[in-house]
N, C-alpha and C positions, 0 to 999 in steps of 0.2 A: 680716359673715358670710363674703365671700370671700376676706379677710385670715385667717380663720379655716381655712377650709378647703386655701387656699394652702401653709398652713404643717401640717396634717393630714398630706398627700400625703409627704413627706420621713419624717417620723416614722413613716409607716406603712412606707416601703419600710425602717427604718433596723431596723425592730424582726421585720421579715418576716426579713431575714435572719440576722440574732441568732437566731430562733427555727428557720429552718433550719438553721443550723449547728450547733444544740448538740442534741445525738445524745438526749439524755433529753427534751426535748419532741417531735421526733420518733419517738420508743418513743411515749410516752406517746399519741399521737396516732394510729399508727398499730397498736397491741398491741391495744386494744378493737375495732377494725372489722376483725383478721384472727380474735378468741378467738370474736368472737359466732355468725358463721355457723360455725365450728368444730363449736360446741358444739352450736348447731341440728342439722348434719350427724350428730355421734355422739347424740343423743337419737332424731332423729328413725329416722336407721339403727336403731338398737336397738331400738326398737321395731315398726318395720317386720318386721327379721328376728325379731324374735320371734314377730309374727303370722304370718309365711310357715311359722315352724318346728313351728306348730298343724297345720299340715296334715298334718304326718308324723307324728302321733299315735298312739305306740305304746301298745294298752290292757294293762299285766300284769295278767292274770284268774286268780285262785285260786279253785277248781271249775267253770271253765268249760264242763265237761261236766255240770251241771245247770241251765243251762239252752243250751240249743241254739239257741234261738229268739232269745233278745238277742247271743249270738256269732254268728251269722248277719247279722243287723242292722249289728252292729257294721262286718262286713266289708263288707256291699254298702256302706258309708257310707265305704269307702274307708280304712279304716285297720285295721293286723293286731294280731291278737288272741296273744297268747304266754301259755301256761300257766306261773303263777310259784307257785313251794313256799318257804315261809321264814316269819317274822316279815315280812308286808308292813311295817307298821306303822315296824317299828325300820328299815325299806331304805329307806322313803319320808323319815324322819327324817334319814337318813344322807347324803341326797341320791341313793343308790344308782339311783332309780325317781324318775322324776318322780310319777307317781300310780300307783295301782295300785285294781284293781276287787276288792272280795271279796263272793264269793257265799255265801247264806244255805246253811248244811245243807238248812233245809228250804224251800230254793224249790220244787223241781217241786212236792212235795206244796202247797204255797200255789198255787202258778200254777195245777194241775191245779184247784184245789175253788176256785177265784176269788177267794181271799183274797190279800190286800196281799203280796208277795213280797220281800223286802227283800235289796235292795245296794247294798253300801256303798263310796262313792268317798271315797280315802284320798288325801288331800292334806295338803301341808303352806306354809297361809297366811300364812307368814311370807316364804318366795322372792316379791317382787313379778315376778319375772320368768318365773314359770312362771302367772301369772294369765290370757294367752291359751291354754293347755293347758286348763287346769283349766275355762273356760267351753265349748271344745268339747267337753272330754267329757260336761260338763255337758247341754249341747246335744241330742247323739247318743243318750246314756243315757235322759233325759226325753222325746224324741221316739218311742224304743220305749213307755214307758208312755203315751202318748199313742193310739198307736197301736192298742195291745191293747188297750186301754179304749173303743175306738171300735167295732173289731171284733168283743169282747165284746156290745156295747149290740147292733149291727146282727144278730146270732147271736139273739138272744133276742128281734127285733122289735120292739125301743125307738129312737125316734127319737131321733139322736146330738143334736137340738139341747135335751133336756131336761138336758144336761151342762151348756150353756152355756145360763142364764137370763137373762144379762145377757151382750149382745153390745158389745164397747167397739171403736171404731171411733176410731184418733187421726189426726188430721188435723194436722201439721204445716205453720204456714203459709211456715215460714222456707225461702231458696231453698237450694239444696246450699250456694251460695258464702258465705251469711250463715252456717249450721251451721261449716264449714269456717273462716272467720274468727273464730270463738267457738274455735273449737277453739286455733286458732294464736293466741290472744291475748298471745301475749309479743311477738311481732313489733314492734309497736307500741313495746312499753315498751325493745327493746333499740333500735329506733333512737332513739327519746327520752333514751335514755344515753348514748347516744353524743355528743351535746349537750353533756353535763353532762363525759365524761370526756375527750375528743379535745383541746379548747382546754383542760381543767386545769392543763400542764404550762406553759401560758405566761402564762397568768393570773400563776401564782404565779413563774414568772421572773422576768415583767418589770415585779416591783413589789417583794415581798418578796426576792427574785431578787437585784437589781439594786441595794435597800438594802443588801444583807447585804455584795456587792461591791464595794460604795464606787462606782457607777457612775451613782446616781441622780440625785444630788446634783450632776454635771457635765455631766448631763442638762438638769436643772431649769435652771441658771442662762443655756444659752440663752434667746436672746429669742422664745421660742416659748412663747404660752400654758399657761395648765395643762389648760385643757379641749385644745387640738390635741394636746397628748403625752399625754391619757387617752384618748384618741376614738380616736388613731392605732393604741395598746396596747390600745384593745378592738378597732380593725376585725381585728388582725392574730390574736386570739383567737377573732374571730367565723369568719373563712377556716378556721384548724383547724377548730375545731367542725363546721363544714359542712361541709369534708372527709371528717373522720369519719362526717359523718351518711348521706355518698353512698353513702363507702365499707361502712357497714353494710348497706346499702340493696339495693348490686350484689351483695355475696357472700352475703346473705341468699338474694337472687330467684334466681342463680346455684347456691346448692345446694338451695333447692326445684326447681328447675327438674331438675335432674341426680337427684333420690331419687324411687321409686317410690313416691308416696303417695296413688295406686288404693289401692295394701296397706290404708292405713289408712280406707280413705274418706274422703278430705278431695280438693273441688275446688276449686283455687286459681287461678285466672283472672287474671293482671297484665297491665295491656296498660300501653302508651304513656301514656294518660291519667290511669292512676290512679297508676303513680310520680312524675308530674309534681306530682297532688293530694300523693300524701303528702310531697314534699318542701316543694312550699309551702305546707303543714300545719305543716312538721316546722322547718325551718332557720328560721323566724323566735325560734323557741326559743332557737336559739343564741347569738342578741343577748341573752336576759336572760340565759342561764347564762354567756357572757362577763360583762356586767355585773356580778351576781350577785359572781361569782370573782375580779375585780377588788375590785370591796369589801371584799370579805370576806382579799383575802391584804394589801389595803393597812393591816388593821389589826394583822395578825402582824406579831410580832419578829423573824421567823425565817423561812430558808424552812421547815425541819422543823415550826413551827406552824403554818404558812400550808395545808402540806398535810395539816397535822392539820384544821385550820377547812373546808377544801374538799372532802377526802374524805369529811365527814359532809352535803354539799349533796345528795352524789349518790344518797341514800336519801329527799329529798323527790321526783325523780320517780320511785321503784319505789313507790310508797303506790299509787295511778289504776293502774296494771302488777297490781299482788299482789292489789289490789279485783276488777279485771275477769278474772283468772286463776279465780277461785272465785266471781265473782257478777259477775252481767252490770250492763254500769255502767247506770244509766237515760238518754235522749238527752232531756237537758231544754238549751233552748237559752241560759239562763245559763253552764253550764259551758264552754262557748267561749270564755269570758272569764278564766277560769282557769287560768292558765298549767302546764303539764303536763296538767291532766286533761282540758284542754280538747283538747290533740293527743292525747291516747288516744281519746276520744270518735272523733274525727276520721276518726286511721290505723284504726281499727277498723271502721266506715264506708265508707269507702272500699276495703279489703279484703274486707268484705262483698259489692259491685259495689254499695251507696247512693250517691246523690248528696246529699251536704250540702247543698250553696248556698254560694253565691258569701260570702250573706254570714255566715257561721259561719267563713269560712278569714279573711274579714279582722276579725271581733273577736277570734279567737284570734292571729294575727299581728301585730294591732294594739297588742293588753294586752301581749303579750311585749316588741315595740320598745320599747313607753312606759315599762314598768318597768324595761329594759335602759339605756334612755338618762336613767332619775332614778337608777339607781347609776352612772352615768358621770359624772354631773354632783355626784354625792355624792364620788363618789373624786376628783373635781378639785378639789373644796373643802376636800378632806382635806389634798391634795397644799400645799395653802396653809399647812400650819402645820409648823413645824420637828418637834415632839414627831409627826409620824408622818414625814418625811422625812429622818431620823435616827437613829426608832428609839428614841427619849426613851421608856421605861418610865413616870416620873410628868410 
């Protein structure tokens, strides 16, 4: 074993710097942990100033001078009211108007004799991005009929709670930060990608890579094991990967930290403790998707198949990502063992401010090593036979 590892140490510095030097496993390494928080940044911006830009909710009203009492309303609610003449309908479609109010001919006469008074808020439900508009006006508008209907009832000596015969009363047990964490649930699945795409670019170097080069093969016939030059070639796999995974980690927490997301309601609480959780959650990951990505390029012919073979790996962890995005995953304590679903569970948890336990970090850390080092011990047994260290098709 110390013969072993002796001869590790060399191989792992020989292949560290082959993988610093060539500029495309660096891209590849570092291009996912500057896109992710990017993308975080412009999603989450975007939607922030969307809701900010609900506040300045301009209502166009066509016959606003029949009813006086909801254009009133409207304004102490802090947004102005503009008389608009035209086809609402074809300005709203045109994008001309974000919405626009149209009032009934014959509201006053309905309002006056306490019949239903109808108007109509014109939108158009295909702009996902006018969908915080649309619910304040919704809001503001429904808030007056609520209003007058209560007024109404207390006018005529009816007690306002025969409106309401069933009082529904929801009690939410979840804290803001667990809400908040449901809400952000990609977080999770981008740093779990980043596992899978950070070390990709040398996986597939310094195997398919290095066959295609003719470099392998001058490799191999040192006197150096075939498990110390796959062990070496996956630790220096495993350093990207984890790289990556920090680096998503920092500019993740860095531009939530930096955006206003009061705006949206979301309270996100990261302290010292629980980045430490989510990485020793997260980075034992990297040993199987290293493993994993050795295997898998030592059996291409090619680099160009190799990253054919590997770029389809990186769709087994968004499956637990794309689940927990539209349905909240269950916390049953099997899936710990599960390699990806088990670090969603986890990061997700821990984001929330839960505490797992000690021991859910080590059966998910544990499943990932074990399965990491049976494709390491697979690819050195490959490494044994000429038809795959040469490239032999049959």
């Amino acid at each position: 074993m110390r013969h072993l590892f002796s001869h590790v140490g060399p191989v792992f510095r020989k292949e560290l710097l082959d993988a610093l030097r060539d500029r495309r496993s660096l891209l590849s390494a570092l291009l996912f942990p500057l896109f992710a928080p990017l993308m975080i940044n412009l999603l989450f911006g975007t939607i922030a100033a969307r809701e900010r830009s609900a506040e300045d909710l301009v209502f166009h009203v066509q016959g606003s001078a029949l009813a006086p009492g909801l254009m009133a309303w409207i304004a102490r609610a802090d947004h102005e009211v503009v008389e608009t003449d035209g086809d609402l309908f074809a300005r709203v479609r045109s994008g001309e108007l974000e919405l626009a109010v149209l009032v009934d001919p014959d509201y006053a006469v309905d309002f006056a004799a306490g019949a239903p008074a109808q108007v109509r808020l014109i939108v158009d439900g295909s702009k996902n991005e006018l969908s915080p508009l649309v619910r304040r006006a919704r809001r503001v508008l429904g808030s007056y009929g609520t209003q007058v209907s209560t007024l109404r009832l207390i006018a005529r000596g009816v007690s306002t709670d025969l409106r309401t015969p069933v009082r529904l009363e929801e009690l939410d047990i979840a804290t803001s930060q667990q809400r908040s964490a449901n809400f952000l649930s990609f977080i999770p699945l981008f740093i779990i990608m980043a596992a899978f795409v950070s070390g990709m670019n040398v996986a597939i170097d310094t195997t398919a890579g290095e066959r295609e080069r003719g470099s392998l093969e001058p490799l191999l016939i040192n006197p150096v094991s075939r498990n110390a030059i796959v062990i070496g070639k996956w630790l220096v796999t495993v350093v990207f990967a984890s790289v990556g995974i920090v680096l998503v980690l920092a500019g993740t927490l860095t531009m939530l930290q930096r955006m206003s997301l009061e705006d949206l309601g979301i309270r996100l609480d990261i302290g010292a403790m629980q980045v430490v959780a989510i990485l020793a959650g997260t980075v034992p990951l990297a040993f199987l998707a290293a493993g994993v990505q050795l295997l898998v390029s030592t059996f291409a012919r090619s680099f160009k198949e190799a990253q054919t073979y590997v770029s389809m790996l990186i769709f087994v962890p968004m499956i637990p990502g794309m689940i927990a995005a539209v349905s909240s995953l269950p916390n049953e304590p099997w899936m710990a063992a599960v390699p990806s679903l088990g670090q969603q569970v986890l990061l997700t948890q821990v984001l929330g401010g839960d505490d797992p336990g000690l021991a859910l970090f080590l059966v998910a850390g544990g499943s990932s090593l074990l399965l990491g080092l049976l494709c390491v011990m697979l690819t050195a047994w490959l490494f044994r036979h000429e038809r795959i260290v040469f490239g032999v098709t049959n």
